[in-house]
C-alpha positions in Angstrom: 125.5 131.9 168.9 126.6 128.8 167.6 124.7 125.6 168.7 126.1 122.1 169.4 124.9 118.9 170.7 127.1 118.6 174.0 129.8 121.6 174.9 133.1 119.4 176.7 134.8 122.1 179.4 138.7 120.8 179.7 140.2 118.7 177.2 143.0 116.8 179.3 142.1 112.8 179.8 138.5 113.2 181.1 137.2 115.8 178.9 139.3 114.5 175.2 138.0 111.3 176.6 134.3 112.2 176.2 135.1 114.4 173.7 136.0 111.3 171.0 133.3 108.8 172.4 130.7 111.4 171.7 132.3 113.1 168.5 132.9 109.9 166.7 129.5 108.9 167.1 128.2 111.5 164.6 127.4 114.5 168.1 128.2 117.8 167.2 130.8 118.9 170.1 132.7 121.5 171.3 135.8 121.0 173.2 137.0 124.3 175.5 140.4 124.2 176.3 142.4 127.3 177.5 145.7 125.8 177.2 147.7 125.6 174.5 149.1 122.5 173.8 150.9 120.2 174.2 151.4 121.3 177.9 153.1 119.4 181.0 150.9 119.0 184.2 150.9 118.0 187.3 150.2 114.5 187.6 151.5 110.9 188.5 150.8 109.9 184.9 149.9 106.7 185.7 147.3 104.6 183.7 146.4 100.9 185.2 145.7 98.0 183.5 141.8 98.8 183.8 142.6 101.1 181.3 143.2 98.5 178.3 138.9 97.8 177.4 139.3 101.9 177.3 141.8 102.1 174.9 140.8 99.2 172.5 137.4 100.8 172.4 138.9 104.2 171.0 141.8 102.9 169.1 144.1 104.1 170.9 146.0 100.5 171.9 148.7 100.8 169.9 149.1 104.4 170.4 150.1 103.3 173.7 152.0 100.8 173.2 154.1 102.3 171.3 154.6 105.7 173.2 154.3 105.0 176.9 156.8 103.7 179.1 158.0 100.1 180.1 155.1 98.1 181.5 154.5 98.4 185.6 154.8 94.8 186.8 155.8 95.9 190.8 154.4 97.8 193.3 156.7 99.6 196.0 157.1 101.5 199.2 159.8 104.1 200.1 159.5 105.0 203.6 162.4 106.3 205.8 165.4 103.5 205.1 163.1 100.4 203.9 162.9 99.7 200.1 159.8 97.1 199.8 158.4 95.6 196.6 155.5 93.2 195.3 153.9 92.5 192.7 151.3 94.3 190.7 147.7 92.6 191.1 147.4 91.7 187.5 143.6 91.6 185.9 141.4 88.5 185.5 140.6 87.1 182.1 144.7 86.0 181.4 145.2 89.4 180.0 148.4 90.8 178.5 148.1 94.5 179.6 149.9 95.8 182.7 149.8 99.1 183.5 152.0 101.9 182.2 152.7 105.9 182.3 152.7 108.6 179.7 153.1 111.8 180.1 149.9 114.4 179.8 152.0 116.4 176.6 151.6 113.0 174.7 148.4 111.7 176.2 145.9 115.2 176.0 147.5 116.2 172.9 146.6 112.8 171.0 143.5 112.3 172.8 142.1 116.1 171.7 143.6 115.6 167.6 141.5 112.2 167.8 138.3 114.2 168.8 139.0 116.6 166.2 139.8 114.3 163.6 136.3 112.3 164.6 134.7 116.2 163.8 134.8 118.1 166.9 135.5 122.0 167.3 138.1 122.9 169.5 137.7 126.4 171.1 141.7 126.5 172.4 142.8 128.6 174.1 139.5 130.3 175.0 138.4 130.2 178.6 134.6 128.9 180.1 133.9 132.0 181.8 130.3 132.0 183.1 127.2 129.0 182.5 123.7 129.2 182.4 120.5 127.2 181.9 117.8 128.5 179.7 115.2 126.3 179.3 116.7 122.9 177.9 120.2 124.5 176.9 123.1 125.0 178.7 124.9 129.1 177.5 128.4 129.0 177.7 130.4 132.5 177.7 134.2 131.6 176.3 136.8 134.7 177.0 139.8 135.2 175.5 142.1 138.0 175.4 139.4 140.6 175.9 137.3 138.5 173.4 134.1 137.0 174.4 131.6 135.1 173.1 128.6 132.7 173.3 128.0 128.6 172.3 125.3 126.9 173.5 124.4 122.8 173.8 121.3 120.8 175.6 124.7 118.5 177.2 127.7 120.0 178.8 130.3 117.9 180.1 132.3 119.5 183.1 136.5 118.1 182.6 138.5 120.9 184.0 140.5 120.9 186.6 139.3 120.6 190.5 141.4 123.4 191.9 140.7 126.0 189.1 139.3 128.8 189.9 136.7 130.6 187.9 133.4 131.6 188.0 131.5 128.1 186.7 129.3 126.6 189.0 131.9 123.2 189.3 134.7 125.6 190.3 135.5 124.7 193.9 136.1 127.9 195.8 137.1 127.7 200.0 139.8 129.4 202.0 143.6 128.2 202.6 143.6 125.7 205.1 146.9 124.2 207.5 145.9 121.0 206.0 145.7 121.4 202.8 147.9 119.5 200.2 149.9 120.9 197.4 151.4 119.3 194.4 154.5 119.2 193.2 155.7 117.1 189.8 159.1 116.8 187.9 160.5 115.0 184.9 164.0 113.4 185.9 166.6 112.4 183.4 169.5 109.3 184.4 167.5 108.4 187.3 167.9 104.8 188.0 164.3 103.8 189.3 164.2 99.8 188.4 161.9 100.3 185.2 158.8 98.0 186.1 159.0 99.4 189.1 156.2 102.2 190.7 157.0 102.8 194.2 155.0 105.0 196.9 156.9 107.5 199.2 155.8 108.2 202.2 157.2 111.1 204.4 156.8 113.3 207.4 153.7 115.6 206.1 152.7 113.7 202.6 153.2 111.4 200.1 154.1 110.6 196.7 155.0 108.4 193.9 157.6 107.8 191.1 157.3 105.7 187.8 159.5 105.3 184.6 157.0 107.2 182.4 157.6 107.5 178.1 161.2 108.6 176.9 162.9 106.8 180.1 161.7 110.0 182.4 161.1 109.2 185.6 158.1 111.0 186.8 158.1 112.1 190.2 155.4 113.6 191.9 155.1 114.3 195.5 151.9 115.7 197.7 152.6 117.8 200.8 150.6 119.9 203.3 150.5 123.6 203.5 152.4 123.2 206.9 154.5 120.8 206.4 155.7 122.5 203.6 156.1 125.8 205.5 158.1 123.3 208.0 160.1 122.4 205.3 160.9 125.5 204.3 161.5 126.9 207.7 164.1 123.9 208.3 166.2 124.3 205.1 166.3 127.9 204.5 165.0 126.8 201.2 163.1 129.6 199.8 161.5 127.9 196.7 159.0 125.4 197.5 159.4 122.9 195.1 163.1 122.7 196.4 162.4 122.9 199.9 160.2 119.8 199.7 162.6 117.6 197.4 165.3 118.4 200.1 162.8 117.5 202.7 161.6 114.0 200.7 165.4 113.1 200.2 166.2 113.6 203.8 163.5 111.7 205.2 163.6 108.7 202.3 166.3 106.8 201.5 164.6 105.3 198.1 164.1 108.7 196.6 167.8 109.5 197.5 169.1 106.4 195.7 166.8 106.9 192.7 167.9 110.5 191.8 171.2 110.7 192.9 173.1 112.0 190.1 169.9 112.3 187.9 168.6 115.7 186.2 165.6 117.5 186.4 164.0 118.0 183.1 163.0 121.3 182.8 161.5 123.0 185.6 158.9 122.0 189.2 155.5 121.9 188.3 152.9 122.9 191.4 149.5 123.1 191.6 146.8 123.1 194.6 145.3 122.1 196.4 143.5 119.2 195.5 140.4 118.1 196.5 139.7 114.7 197.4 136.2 113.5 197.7 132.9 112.9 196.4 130.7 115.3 194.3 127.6 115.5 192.6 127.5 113.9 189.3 124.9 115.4 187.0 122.3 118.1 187.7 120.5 120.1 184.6 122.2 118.9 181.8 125.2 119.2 183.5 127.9 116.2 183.1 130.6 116.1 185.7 133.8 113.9 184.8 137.3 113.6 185.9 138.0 115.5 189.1 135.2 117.6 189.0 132.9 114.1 190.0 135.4 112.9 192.6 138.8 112.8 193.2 141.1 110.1 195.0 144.1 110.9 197.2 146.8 110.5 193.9 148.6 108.3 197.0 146.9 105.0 194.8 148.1 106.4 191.7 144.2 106.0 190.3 143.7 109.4 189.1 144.1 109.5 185.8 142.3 106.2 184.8 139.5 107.1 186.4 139.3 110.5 184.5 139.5 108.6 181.7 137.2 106.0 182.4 134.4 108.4 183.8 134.6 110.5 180.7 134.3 106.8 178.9 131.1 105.8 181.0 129.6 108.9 180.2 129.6 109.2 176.7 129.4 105.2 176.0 125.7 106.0 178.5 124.8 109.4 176.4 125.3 107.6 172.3 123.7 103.7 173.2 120.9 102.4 171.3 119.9 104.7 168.6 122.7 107.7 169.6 120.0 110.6 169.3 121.1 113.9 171.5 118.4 113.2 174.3 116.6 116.1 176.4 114.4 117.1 179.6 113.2 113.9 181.2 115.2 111.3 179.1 118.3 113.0 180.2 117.9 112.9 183.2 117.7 109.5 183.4 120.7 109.3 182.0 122.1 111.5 184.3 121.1 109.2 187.6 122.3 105.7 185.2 125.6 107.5 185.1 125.6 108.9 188.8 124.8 105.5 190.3 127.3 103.8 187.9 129.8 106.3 188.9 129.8 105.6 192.5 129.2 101.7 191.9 132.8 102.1 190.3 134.9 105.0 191.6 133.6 105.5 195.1 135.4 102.2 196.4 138.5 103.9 195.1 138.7 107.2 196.6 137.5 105.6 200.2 140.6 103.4 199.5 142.7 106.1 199.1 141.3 108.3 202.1 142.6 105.9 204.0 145.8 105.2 202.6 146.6 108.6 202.4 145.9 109.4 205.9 148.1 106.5 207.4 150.8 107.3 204.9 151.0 110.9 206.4 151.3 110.0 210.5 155.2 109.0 210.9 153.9 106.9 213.9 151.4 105.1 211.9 154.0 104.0 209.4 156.4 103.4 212.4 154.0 100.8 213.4 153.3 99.0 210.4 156.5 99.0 208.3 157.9 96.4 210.3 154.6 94.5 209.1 154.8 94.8 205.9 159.1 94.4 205.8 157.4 91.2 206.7 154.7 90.3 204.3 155.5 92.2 201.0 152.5 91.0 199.3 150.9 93.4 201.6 151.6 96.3 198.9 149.9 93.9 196.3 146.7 93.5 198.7 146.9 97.3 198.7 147.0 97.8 195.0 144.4 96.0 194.2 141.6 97.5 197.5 142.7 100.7 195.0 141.3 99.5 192.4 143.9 98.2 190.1 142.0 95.4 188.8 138.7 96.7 188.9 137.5 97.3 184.9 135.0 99.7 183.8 133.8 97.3 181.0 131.4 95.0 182.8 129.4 98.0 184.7 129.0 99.6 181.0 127.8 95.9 179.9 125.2 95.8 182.7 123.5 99.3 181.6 123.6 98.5 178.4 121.4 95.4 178.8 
């Protein structure tokens, strides 16, 4: 059985996040991905200017400069015939960095050959099938292909997904429900979204958002529940879903229809569901949780992919200060409530946010009632971005622990 210092379960922005702050610090670690890569996923592929401290830290600045897409200086709202805008929040300090989008083949893949390159072992594409405790070290079986074997690490950090199933204990299992709300994501090509431009949709039944992402794609991703989509369905004698909700997004939005008419999708729908917003525990035996797996905001604030990034950044910044020695039993555990409590200090704020948005954005009489308000006072949409959490930087809570 092959022994490391801390064994990282996902490697998309959480996990490869975690993955380099740890690995280039001299740990031993093993990154389990059972993708191959590089892979498209769902996601609003976002990243907000509270990302820039991040990517300084890990060298990976001009990486994104270079790659991502035009910088996001305006927030918007698509919502039956109105077309708002405002401006982005921008962060304190007189800083230069806005936010921007990339998509997850670019941003996982570079993120994962930085880890490796730092000296981590990737175990790709081998699945985390089963973990246990055993004493002070975690056991992790990997499958693959009717292979299986067994690596083992005092640390493992919990990055996968939050609607995978499977049988580790941060797998969220729970029956379909009416309510639940399904993804759906595309790449379109000669769509003419206004490129600083990331507007939210809202529409009978969800939400979603669209954003001029690297290569001049616009990425549009859209969140719907299982009934409306059924609905949907039902009402255009759509049988594929992904088309039966675009039909349904067009018809009820007259942004969306503006911004893709004549535009192509590149290559095919993605779906994935349901998500899982909300709060879970952080750490427990040894066991990290980043990314979704620690909580996940409604992606109607466009916040979920910084904060997988940033978590997995608080977490290993927190396991390597002072001395950077793997720590065990009792001193791990305090490490384990310093990142818990640091956790909620940050992200918490940001998924209650989002509850709430998300919930208004999805009651037609609820936006009846305030779009005239906010036809009115734009800079309501920049008020908004910023309760999300657009200017809130990790950077000073790491300074704080650190003291």
């Amino acid at each position: 059985m092959k022994t490391y210092d801390a064994i990282v379960i996902g490697a998309g922005p959480a996990g490869g996040t975690t993955a380099l702050c740890l690995a280039r610090a001299g740990w031993s670690v093993a990154v389990v991905e059972k993708a191959e890569f590089p892979r498209a996923k769902v996601c609003g592929e976002f990243m907000s200017a509270t990302n820039a401290p991040l990517f300084r830290d890990l060298g990976l600045a001009a990486f994104v400069a270079g790659t991502a897409g035009p910088q996001i200086r305006r927030v918007g709202l698509y919502a039956r015939e109105e077309i708002l805008s405002a401006d982005m929040p921008r962060m304190g300090g007189g800083g230069q960095f806005w936010g921007r989008a990339l998509g997850r083949d670019k941003l996982d893949t570079v993120l994962l050959e930085r880890a490796i390159a730092a000296g981590a072992t990737c175990w790709q594409p081998w699945t985390a099938a089963s973990l246990s405790r055993a004493g002070d070290t975690s056991i992790c079986t990997l499958t693959r292909k009717g292979e299986s074997t067994e690596i083992c690490a005092p640390i493992v950090i919990a990055a996968h997904g939050s609607w995978e199933r499977g049988g580790l204990p941060t797998q969220i299992r729970r029956a379909h429900r009416p309510s639940d709300l399904l993804a759906f994501k595309a790449h379109f090509t000669n769509a003419s979204l206004a490129g600083d431009l990331m507007p939210l949709i809202v529409f009978p039944g969800g939400y979603g958002g669209m954003v001029t992402s690297d290569s001049g794609r616009v990425s549009l991703t859209l969140c719907i529940r299982r009934d409306a989509l059924q609905r949907a369905r039902e009402t255009s004698g759509l049988s594929h879903a992904a088309d039966a909700v675009i039909a349904h997004v067009a018809r009820s939005c007259r942004g969306v229809r503006e911004v893709i008419a004549g535009a192509e999708v590149e290559g095919t729908w993605l779906s994935a569901g349901p998500i899982n917003p909300g709060i879970r525990p952080r750490y427990g035996e040894g066991l990290f949780r980043v990314g979704n797996c620690a909580g996940e905001a409604h992606p109607v604030v466009a916040e979920g992919l910084s904060m997988a990034m940033q978590s997995g950044w608080l977490v290993g910044s927190l396991l390597v200060a002072e001395d950077g020695r793997v720590r065990r039993g009792a001193e791990l555990d305090a490490i384990g409530a310093a990142y818990a409590s640091a956790w909620r200090q940050h992200f918490a704020p940001r998924i209650r946010a989002a509850s709430v948005f998300a919930h208004l954005s999805m009651r037609p009489a609820t936006i009846g009632l305030l779009l005239p308000l906010v036809s009115r006072f734009p800079g309501l949409l920049t008020f908004g971005a910023r309760l999300s959490g657009k200017t809130r930087e990790t950077e000073p809570v790491l300074s704080s622990l650190r003291v």
